[in-house]
Each structure stands twice: as structure tokens, then as C-alpha cells.
N, C-alpha and C positions, 0 to 999 in steps of 0.2 A: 490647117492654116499655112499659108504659103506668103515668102517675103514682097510678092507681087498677085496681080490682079487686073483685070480689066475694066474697066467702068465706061464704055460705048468705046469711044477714039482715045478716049485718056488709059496711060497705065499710072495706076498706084502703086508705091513703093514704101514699105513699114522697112525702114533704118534703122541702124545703130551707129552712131557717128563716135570716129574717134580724131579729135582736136589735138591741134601740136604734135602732129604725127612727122618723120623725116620726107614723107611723100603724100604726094597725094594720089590715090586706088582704090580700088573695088578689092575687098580683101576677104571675100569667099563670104560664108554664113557667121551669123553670131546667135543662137538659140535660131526663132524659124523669123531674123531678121535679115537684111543685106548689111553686108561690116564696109563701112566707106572711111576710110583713113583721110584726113587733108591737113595739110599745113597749118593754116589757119587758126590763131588762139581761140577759146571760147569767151572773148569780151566785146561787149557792147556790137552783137548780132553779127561781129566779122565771120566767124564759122559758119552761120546759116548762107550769110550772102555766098561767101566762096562756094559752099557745098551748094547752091542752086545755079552760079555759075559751071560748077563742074559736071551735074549732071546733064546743062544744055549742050555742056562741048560733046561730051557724051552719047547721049543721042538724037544729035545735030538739029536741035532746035533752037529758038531764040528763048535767054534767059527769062522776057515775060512769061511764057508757056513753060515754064516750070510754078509751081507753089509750094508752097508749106501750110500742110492743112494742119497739122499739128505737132506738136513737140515743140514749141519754140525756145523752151527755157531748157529742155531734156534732151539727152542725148540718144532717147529713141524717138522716131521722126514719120511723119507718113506724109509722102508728098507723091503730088499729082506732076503728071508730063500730058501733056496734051498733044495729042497726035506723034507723037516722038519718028521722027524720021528714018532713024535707023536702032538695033536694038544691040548696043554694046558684047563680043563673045567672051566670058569670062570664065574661067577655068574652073570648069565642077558646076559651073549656072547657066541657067537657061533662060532665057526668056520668050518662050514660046508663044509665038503670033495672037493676037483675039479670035 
């Protein structure tokens, strides 16, 4: 299992979100997840929102073209990026073309 995947244009992405963090990053692996640190408390869906805000700046899509297919109430998360424009370089990860 791998914390990415392909699914035709879309990349999925199995998360582990950590809330009320001092920054907001991509912060290497968490088991065979992606570790995403953000600001953002975990009440009333603020976390979710910023964390799909973060992943559009990310790889430079617009915020509709991210989802969350699931995890909503969890801190581990799998969401879709649809056609993602470009593929963030993060230190120790890859995320290798379709």
C-alpha cells in the first residue's frame, strides 16, 4: 500500500492530518500515510476546509477539484485531486507521474 495512487486524472491521497499544528506542511510519512500538519483547530469542519484549501495551493488547482472522500470526522483522510497541475517536491516523497 502506498499513501498515493492513481485513479485515471485524479490522484488519491490516504492522510493523516495533524490539527493545531504551529505551521502548516507536508511532514514526510505517518505509517504508509502522507503526515499534513495545518493550523487549523479540529471544530466544526475548520481542519477539513483549510486542509483542502492547502492541498489546491499545493498542486495548483482550484479548491472545488480537491474532495474528501473520506475521513471526515478522523484524522486519517483519503482524498481525491483531480487533474492536479503540478506535483508538490517533498523531501523523502515522491509522487511519480500516472
Amino acid at each position: 500500500m502506498s499513501y498515493f495512487r492513481w485513479d485515471g486524472e485524479d490522484l488519491i491521497l490516504d492522510c493523516h492530518l495533524q490539527p493545531k499544528a504551529s505551521k502548516d506542511e507536508f511532514a514526510g510519512l505517518h505509517g504508509e500515510r502522507l503526515k499534513i500538519r495545518l493550523t487549523a483547530p479540529p471544530v466544526e469542519g475548520k481542519a477539513n476546509a483549510h486542509l483542502l484549501a492547502f492541498l489546491a495551493k499545493a498542486f495548483g488547482v482550484a479548491k472545488a477539484q480537491v474532495s474528501l472522500e473520506s475521513g471526515e470526522l478522523n484524522r486519517h483522510k483519503r482524498l481525491r485531486i483531480h487533474a492536479p497541475q503540478r506535483l508538490p517536491t517533498l523531501p523523502g516523497l515522491i509522487f511519480p507521474g500516472k
